[in-house]
N, CA, C, O and CB atoms as a CASP TS submission, in Angstrom:
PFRMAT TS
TARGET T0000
AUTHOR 0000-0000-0000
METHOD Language model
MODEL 1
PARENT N/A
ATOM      1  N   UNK     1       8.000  18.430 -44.750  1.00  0.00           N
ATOM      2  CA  UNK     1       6.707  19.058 -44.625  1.00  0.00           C
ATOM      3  C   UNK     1       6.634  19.719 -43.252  1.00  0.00           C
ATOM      4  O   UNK     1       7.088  19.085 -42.300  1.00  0.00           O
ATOM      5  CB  UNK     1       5.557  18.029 -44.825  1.00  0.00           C
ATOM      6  N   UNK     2       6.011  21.155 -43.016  1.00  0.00           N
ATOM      7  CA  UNK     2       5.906  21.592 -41.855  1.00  0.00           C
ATOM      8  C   UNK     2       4.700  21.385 -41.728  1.00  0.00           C
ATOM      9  O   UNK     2       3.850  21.318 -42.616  1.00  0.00           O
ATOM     10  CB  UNK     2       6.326  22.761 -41.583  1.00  0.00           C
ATOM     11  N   UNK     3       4.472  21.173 -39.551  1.00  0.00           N
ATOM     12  CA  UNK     3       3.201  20.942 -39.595  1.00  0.00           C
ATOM     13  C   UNK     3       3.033  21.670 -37.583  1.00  0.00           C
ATOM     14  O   UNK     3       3.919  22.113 -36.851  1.00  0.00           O
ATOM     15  CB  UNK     3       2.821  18.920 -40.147  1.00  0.00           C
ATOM     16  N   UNK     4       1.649  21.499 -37.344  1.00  0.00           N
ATOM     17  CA  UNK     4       2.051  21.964 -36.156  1.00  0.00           C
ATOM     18  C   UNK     4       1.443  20.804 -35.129  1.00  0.00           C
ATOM     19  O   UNK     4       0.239  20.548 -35.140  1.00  0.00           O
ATOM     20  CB  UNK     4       1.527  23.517 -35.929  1.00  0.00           C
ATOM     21  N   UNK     5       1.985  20.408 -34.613  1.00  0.00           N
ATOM     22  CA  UNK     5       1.648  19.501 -33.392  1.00  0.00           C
ATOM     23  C   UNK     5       1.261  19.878 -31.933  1.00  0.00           C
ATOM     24  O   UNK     5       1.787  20.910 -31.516  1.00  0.00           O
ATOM     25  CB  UNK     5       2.705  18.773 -33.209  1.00  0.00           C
ATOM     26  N   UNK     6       0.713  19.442 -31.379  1.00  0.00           N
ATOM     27  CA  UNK     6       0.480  19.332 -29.827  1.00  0.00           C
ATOM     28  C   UNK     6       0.995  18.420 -29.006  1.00  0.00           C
ATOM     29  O   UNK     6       0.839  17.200 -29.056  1.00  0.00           O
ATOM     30  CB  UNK     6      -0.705  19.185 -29.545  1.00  0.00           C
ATOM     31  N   UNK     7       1.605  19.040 -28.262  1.00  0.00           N
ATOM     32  CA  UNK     7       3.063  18.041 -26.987  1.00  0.00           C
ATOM     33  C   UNK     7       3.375  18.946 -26.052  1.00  0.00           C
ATOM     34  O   UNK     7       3.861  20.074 -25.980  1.00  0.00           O
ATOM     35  CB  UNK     7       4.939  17.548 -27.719  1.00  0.00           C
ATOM     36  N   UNK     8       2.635  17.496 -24.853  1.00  0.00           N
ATOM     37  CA  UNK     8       2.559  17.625 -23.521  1.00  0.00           C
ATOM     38  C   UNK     8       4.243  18.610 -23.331  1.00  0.00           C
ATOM     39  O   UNK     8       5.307  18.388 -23.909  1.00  0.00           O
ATOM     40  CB  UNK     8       2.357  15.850 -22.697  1.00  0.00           C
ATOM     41  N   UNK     9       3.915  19.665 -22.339  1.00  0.00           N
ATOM     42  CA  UNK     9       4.819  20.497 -21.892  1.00  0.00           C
ATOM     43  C   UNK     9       6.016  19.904 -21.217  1.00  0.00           C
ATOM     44  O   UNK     9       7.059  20.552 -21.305  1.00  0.00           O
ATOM     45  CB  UNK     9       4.204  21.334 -21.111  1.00  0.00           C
ATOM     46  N   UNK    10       6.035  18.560 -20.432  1.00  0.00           N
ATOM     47  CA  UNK    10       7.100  17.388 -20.239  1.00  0.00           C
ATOM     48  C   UNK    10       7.849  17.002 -20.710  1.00  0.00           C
ATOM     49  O   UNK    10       9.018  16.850 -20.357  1.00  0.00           O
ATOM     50  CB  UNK    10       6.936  16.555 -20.145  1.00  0.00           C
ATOM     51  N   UNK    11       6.938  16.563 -22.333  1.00  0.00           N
ATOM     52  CA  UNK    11       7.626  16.038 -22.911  1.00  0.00           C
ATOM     53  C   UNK    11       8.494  16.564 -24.173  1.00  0.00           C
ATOM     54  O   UNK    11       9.280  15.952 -24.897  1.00  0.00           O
ATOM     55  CB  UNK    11       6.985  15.242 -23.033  1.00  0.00           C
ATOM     56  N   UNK    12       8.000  18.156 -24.181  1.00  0.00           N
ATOM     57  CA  UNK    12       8.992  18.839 -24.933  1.00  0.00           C
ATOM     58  C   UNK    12      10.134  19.543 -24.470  1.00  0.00           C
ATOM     59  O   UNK    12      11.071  19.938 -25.163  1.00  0.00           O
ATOM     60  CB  UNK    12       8.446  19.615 -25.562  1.00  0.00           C
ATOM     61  N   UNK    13       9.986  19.668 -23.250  1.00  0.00           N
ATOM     62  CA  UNK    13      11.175  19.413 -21.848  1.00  0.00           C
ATOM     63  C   UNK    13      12.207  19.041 -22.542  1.00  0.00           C
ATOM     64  O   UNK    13      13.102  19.670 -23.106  1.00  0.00           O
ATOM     65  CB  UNK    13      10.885  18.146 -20.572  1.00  0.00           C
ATOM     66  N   UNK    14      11.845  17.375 -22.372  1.00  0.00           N
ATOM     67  CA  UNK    14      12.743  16.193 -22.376  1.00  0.00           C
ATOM     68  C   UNK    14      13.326  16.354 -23.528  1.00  0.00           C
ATOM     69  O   UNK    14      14.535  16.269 -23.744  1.00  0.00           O
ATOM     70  CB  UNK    14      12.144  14.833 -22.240  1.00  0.00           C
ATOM     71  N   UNK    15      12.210  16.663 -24.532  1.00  0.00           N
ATOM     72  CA  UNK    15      12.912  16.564 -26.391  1.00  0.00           C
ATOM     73  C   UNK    15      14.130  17.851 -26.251  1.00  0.00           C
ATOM     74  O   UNK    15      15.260  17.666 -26.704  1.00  0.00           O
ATOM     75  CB  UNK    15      11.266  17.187 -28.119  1.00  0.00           C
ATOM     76  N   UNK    16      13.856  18.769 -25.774  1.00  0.00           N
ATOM     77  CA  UNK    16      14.359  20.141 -25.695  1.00  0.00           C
ATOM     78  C   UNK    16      16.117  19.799 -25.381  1.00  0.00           C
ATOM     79  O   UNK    16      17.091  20.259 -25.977  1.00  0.00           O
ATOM     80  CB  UNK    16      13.427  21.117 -24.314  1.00  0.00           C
ATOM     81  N   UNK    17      16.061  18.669 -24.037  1.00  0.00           N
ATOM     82  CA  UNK    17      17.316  19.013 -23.260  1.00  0.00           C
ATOM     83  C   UNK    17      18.138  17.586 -24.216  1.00  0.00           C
ATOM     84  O   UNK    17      19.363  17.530 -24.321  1.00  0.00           O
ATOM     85  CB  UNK    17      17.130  18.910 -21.094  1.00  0.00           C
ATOM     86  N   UNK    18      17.133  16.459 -24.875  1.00  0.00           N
ATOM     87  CA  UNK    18      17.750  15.395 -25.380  1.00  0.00           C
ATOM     88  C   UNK    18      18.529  15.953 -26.693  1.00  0.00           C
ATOM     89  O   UNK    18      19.658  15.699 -27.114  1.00  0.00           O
ATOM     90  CB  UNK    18      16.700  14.246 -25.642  1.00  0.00           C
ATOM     91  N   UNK    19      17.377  16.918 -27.244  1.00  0.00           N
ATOM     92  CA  UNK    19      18.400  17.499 -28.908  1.00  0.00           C
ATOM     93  C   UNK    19      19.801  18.622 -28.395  1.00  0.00           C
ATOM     94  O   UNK    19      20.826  18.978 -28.977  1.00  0.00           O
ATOM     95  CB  UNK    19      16.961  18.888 -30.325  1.00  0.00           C
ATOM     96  N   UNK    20      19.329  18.865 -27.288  1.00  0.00           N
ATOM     97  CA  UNK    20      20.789  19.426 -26.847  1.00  0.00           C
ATOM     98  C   UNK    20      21.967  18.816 -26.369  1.00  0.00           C
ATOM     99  O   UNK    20      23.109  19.269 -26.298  1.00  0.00           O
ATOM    100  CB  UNK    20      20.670  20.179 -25.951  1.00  0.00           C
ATOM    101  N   UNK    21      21.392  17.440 -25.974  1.00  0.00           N
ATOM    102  CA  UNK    21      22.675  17.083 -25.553  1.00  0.00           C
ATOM    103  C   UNK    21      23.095  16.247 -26.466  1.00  0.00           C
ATOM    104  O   UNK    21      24.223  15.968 -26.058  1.00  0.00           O
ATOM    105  CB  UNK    21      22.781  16.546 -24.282  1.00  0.00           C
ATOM    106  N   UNK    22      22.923  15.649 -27.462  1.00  0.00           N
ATOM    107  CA  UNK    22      23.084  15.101 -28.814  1.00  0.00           C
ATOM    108  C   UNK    22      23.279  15.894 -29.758  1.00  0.00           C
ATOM    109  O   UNK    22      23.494  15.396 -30.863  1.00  0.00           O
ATOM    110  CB  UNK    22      22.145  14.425 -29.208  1.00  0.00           C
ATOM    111  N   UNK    23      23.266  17.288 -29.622  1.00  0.00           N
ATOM    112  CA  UNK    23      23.159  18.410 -30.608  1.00  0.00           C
ATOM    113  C   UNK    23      22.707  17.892 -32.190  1.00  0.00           C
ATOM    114  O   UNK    23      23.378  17.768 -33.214  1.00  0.00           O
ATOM    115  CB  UNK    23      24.675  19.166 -30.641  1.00  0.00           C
ATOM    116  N   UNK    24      21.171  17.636 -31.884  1.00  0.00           N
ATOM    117  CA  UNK    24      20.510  17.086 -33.252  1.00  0.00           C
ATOM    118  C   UNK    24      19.025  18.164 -32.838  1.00  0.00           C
ATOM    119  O   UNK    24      18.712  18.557 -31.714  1.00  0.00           O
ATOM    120  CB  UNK    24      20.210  14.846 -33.362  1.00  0.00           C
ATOM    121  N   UNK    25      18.402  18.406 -33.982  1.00  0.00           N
ATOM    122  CA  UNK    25      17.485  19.627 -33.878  1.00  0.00           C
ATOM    123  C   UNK    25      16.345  18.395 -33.182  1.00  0.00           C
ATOM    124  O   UNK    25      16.578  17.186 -33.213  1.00  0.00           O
ATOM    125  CB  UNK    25      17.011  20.684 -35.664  1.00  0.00           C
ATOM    126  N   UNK    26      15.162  18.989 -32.603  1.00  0.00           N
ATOM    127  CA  UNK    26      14.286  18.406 -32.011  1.00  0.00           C
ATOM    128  C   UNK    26      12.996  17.563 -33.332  1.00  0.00           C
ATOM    129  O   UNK    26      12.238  16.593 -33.333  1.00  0.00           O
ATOM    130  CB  UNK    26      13.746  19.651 -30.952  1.00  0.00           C
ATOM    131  N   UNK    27      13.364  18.576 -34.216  1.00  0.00           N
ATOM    132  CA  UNK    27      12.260  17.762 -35.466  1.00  0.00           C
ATOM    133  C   UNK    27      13.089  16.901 -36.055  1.00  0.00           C
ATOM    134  O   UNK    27      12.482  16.303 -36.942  1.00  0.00           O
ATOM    135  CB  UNK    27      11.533  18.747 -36.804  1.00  0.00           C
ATOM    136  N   UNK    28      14.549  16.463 -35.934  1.00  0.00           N
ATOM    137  CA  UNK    28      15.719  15.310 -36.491  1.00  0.00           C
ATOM    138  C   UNK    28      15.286  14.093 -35.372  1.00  0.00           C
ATOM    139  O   UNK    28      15.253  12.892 -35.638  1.00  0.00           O
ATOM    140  CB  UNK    28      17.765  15.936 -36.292  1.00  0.00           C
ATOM    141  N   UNK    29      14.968  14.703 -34.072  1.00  0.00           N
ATOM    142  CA  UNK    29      14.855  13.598 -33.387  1.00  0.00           C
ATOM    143  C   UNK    29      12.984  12.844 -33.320  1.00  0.00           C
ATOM    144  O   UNK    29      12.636  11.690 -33.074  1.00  0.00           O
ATOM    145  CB  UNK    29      15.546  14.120 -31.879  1.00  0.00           C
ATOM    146  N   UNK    30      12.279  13.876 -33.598  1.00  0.00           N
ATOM    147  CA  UNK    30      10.807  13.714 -33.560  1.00  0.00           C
ATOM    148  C   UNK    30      10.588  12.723 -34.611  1.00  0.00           C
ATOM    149  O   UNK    30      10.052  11.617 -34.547  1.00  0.00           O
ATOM    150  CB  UNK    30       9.968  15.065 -33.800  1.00  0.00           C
ATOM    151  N   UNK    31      11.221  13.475 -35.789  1.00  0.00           N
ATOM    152  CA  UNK    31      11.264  12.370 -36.999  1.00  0.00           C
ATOM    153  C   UNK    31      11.668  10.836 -36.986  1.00  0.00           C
ATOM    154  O   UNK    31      11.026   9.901 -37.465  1.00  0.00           O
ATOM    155  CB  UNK    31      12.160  12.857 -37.915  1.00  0.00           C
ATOM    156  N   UNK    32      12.854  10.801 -36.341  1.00  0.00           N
ATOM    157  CA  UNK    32      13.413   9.182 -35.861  1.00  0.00           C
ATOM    158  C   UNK    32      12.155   9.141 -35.356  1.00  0.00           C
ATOM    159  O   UNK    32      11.185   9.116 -36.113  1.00  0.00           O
ATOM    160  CB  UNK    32      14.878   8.801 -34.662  1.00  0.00           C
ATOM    161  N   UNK    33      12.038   9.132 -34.114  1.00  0.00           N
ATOM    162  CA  UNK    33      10.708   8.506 -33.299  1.00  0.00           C
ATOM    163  C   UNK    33       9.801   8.264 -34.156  1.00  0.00           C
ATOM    164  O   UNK    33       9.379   7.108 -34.189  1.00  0.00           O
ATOM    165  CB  UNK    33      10.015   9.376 -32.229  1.00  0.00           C
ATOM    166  N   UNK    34       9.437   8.906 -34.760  1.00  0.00           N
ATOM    167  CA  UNK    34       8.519   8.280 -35.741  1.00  0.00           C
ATOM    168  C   UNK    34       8.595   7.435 -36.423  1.00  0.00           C
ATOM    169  O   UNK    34       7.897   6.424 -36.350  1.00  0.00           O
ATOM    170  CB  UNK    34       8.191   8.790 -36.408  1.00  0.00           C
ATOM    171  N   UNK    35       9.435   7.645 -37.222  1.00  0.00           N
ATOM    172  CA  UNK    35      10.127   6.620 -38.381  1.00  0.00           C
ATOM    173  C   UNK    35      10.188   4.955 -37.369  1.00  0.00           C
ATOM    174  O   UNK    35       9.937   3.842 -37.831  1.00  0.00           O
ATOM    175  CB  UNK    35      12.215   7.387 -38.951  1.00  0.00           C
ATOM    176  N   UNK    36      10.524   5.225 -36.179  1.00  0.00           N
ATOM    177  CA  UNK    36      10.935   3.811 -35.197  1.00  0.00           C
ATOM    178  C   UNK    36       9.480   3.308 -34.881  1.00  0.00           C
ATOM    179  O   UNK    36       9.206   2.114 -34.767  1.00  0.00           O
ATOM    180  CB  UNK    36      11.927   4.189 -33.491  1.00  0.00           C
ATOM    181  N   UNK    37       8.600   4.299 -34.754  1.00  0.00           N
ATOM    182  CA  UNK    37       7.091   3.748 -34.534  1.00  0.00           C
ATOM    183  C   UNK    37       6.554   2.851 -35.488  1.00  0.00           C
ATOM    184  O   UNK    37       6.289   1.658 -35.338  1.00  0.00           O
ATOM    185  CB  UNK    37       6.102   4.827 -34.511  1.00  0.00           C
ATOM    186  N   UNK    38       6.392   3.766 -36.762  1.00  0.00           N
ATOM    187  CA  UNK    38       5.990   3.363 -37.987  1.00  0.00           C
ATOM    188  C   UNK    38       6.814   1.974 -38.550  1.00  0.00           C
ATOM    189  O   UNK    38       6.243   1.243 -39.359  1.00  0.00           O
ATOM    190  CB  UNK    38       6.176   4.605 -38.896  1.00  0.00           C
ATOM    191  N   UNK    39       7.755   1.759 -38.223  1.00  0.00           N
ATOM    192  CA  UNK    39       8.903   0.557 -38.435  1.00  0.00           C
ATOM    193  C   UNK    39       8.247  -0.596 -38.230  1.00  0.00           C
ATOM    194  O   UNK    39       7.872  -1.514 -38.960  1.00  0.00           O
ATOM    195  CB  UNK    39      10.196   0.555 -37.434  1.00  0.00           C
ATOM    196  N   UNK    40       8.164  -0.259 -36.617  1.00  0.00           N
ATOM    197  CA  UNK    40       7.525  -1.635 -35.814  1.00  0.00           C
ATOM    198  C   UNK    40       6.746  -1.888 -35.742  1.00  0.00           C
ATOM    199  O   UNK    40       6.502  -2.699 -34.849  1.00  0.00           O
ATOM    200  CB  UNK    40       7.523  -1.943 -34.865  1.00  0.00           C
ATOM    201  N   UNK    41       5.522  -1.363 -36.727  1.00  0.00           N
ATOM    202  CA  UNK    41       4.328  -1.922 -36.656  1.00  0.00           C
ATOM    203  C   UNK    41       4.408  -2.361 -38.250  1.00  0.00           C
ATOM    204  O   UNK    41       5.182  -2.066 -39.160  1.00  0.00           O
ATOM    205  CB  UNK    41       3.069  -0.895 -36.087  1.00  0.00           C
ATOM    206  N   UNK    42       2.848  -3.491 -38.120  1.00  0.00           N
ATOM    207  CA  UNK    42       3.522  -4.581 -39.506  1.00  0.00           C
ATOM    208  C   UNK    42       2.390  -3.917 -40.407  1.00  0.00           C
ATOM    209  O   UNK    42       1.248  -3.544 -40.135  1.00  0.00           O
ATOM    210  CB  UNK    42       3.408  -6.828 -39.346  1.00  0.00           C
ATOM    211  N   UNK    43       2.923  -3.912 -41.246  1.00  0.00           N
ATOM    212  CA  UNK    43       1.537  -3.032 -42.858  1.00  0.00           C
ATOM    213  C   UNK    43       0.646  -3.928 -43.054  1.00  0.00           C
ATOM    214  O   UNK    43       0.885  -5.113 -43.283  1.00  0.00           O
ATOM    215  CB  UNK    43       2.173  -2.727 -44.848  1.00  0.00           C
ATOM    216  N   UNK    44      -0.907  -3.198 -42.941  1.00  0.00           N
ATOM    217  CA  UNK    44      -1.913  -4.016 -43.419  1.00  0.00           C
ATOM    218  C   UNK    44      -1.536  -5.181 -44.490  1.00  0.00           C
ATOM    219  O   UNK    44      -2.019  -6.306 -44.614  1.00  0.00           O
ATOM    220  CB  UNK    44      -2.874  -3.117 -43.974  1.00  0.00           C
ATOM    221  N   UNK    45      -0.964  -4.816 -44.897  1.00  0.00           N
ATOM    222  CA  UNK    45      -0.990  -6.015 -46.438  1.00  0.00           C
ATOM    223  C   UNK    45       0.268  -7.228 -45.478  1.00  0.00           C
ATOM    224  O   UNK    45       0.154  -8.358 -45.951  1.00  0.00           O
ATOM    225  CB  UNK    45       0.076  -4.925 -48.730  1.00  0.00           C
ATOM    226  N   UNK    46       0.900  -7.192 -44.794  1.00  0.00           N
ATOM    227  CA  UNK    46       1.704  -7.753 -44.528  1.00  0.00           C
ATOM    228  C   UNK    46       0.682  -9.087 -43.022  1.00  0.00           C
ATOM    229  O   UNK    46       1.119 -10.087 -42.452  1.00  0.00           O
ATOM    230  CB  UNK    46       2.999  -6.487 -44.233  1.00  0.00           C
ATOM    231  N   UNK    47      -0.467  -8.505 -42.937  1.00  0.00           N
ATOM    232  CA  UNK    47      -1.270  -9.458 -41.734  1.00  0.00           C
ATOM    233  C   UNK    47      -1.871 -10.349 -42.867  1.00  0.00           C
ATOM    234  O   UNK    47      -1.896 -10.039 -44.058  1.00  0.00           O
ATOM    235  CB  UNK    47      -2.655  -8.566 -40.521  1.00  0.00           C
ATOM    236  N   UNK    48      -2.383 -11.575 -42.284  1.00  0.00           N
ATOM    237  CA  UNK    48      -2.752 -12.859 -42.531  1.00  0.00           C
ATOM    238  C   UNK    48      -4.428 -12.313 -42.641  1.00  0.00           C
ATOM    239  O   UNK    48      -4.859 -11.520 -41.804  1.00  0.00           O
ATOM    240  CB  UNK    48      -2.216 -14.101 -41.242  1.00  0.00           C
ATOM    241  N   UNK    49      -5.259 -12.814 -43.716  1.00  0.00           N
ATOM    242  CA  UNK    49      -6.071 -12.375 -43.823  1.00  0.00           C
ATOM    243  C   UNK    49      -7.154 -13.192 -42.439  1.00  0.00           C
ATOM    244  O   UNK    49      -6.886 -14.272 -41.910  1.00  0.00           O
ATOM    245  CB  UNK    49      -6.249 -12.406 -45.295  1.00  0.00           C
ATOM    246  N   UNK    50      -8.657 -12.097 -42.033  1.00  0.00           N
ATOM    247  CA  UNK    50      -9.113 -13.256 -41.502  1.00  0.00           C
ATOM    248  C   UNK    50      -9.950 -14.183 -41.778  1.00  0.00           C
ATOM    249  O   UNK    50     -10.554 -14.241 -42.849  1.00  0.00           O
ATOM    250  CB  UNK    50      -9.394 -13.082 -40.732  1.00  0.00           C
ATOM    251  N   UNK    51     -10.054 -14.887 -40.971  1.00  0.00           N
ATOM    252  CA  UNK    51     -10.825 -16.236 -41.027  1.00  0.00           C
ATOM    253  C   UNK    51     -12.702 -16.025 -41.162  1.00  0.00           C
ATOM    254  O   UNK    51     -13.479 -15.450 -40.399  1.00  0.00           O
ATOM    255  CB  UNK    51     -10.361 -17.117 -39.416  1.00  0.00           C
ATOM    256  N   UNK    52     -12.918 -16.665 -42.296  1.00  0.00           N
ATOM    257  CA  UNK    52     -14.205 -16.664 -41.932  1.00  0.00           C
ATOM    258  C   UNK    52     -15.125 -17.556 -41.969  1.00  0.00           C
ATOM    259  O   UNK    52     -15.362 -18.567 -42.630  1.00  0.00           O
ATOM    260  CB  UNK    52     -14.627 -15.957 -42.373  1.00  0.00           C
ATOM    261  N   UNK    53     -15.672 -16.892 -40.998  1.00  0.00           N
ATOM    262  CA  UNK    53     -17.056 -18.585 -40.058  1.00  0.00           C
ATOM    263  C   UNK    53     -18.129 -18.082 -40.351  1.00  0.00           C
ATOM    264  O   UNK    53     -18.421 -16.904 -40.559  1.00  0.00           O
ATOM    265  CB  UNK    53     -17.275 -18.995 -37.900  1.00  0.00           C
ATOM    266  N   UNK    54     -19.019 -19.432 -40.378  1.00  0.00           N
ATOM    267  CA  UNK    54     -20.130 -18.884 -40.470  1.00  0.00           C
ATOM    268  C   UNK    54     -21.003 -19.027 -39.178  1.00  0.00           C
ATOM    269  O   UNK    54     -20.846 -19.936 -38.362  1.00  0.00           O
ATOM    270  CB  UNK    54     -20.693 -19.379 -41.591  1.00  0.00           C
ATOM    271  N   UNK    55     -22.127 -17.834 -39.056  1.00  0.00           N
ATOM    272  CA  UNK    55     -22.597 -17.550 -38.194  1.00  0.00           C
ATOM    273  C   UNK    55     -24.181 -18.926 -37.915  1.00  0.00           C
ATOM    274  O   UNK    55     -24.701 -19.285 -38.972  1.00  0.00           O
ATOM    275  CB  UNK    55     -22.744 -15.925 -38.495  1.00  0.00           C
ATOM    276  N   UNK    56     -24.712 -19.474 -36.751  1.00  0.00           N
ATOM    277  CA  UNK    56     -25.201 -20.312 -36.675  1.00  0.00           C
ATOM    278  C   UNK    56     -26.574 -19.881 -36.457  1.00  0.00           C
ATOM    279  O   UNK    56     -27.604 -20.382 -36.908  1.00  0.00           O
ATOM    280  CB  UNK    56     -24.611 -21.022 -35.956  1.00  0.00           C
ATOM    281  N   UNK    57     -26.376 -18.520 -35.428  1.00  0.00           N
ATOM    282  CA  UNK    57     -27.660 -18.161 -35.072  1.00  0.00           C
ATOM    283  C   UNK    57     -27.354 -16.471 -34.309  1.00  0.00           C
ATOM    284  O   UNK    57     -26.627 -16.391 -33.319  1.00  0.00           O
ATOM    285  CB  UNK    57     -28.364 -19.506 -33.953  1.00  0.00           C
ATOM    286  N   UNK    58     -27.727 -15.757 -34.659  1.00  0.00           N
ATOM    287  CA  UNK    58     -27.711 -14.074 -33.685  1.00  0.00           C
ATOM    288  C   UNK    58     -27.959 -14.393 -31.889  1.00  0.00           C
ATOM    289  O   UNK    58     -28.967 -14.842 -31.346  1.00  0.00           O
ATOM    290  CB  UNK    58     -29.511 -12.788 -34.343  1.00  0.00           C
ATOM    291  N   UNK    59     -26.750 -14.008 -31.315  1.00  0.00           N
ATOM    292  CA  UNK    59     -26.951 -14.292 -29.921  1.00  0.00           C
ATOM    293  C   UNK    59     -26.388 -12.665 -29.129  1.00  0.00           C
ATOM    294  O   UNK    59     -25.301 -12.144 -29.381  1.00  0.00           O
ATOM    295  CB  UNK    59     -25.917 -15.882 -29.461  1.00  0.00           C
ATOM    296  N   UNK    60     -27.344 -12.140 -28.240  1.00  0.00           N
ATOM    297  CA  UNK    60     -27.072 -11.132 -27.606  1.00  0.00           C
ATOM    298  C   UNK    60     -26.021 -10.917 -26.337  1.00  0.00           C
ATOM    299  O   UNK    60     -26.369 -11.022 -25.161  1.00  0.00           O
ATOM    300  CB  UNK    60     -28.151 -10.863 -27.349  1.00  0.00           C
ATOM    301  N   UNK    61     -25.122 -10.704 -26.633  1.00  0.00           N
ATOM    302  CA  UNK    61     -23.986 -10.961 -25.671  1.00  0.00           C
ATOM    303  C   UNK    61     -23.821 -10.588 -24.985  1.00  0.00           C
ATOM    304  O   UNK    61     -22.824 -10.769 -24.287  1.00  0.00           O
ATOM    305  CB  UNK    61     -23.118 -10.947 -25.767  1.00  0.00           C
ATOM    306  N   UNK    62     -24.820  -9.759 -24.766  1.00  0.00           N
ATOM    307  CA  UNK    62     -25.258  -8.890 -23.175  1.00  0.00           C
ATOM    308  C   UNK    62     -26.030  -9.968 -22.543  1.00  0.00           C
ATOM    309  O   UNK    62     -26.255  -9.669 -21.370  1.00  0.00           O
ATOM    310  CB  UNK    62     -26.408  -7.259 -23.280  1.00  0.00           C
ATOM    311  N   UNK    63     -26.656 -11.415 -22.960  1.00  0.00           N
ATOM    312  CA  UNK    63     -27.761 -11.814 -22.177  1.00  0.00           C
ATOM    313  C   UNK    63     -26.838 -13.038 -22.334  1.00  0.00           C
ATOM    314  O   UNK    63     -26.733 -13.787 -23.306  1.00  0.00           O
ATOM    315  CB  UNK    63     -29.482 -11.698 -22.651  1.00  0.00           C
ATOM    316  N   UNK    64     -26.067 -13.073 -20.918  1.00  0.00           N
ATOM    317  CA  UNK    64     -25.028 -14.245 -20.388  1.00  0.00           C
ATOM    318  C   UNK    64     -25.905 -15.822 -21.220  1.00  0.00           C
ATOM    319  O   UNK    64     -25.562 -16.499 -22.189  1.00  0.00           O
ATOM    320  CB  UNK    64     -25.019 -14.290 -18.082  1.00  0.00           C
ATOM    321  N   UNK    65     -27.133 -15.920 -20.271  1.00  0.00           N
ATOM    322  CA  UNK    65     -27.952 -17.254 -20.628  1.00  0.00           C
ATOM    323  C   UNK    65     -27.384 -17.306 -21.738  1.00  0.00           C
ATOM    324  O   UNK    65     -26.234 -17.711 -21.907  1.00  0.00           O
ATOM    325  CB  UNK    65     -29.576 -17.335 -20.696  1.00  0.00           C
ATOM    326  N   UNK    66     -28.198 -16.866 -22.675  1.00  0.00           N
ATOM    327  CA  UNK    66     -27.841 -17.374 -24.507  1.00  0.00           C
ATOM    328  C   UNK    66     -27.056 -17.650 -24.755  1.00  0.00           C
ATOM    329  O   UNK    66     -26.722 -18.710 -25.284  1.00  0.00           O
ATOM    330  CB  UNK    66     -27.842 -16.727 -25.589  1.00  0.00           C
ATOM    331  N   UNK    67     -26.035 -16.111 -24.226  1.00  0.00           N
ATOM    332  CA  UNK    67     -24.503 -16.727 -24.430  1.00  0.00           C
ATOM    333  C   UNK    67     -23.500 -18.353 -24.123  1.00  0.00           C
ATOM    334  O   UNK    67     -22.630 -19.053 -24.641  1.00  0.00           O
ATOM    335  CB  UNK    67     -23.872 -15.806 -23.621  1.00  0.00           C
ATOM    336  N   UNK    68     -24.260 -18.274 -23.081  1.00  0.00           N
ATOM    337  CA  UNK    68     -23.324 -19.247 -22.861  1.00  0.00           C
ATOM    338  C   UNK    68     -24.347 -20.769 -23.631  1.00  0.00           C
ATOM    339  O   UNK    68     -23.711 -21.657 -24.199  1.00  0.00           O
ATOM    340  CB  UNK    68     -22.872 -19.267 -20.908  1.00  0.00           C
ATOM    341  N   UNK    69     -25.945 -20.856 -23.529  1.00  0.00           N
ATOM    342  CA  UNK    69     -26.563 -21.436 -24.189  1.00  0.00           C
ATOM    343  C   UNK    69     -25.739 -21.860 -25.787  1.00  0.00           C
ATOM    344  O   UNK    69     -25.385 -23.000 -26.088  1.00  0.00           O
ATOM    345  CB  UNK    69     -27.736 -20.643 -24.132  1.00  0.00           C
ATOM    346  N   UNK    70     -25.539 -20.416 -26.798  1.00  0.00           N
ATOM    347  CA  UNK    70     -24.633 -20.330 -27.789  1.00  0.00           C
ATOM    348  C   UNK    70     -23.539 -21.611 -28.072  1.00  0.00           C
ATOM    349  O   UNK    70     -23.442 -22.383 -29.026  1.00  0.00           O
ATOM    350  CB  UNK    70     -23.955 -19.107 -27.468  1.00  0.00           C
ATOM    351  N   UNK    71     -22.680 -21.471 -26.677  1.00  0.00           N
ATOM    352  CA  UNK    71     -21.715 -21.237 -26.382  1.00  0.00           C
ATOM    353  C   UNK    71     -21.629 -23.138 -26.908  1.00  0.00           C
ATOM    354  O   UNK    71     -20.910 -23.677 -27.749  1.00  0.00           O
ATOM    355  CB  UNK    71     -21.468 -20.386 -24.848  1.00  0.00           C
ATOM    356  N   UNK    72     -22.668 -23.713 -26.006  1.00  0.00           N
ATOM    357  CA  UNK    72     -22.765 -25.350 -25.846  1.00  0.00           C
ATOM    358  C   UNK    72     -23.399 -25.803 -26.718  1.00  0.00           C
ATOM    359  O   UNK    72     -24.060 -26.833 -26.847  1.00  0.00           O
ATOM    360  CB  UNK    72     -23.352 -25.927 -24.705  1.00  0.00           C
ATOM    361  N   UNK    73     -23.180 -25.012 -27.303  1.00  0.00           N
ATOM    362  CA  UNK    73     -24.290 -25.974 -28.605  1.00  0.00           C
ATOM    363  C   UNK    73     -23.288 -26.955 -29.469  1.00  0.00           C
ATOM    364  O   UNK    73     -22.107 -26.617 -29.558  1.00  0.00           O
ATOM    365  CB  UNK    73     -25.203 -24.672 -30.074  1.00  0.00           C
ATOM    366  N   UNK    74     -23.716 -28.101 -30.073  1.00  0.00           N
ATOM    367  CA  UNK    74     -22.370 -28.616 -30.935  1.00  0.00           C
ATOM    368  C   UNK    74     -22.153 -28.115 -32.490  1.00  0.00           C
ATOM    369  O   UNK    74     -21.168 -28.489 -33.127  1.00  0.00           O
ATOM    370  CB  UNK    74     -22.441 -30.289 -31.041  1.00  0.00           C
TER
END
């Protein structure tokens, strides 16, 4: 798929002189990077669902007191 991106002038530098010296086109190497991003992060379906609590009472967590009032309650 073609598409058009925006990249910092640095860092297409770097891509510029790296696909040259590997002689691999810059969208062969953009693509890895990606593909290595997308890898290492874990798929929604693959996280532990969360936990759920129940709530005791609405406390404003901007107003420390309560909070921490909240906080000591048993």
């Amino acid at each position: 798929m073609k598409t058009t991106l925006q990249i910092d002038d640095g860092v297409m530098r770097e891509l510029k002189m790296l696909a040259a010296r590997e002689g691999r086109t810059m969208s062969a190497l953009v693509e890895a990077a990606l593909r290595n991003l997308l890898d290492r992060r874990p798929a929604e379906r693959d996280l532990p669902p969360l936990p759920i609590m129940e709530a005791r009472e609405l406390v404003d967590v901007a107003d420390r007191d309560a909070l921490q009032r909240a906080m000591e309650e048993p």
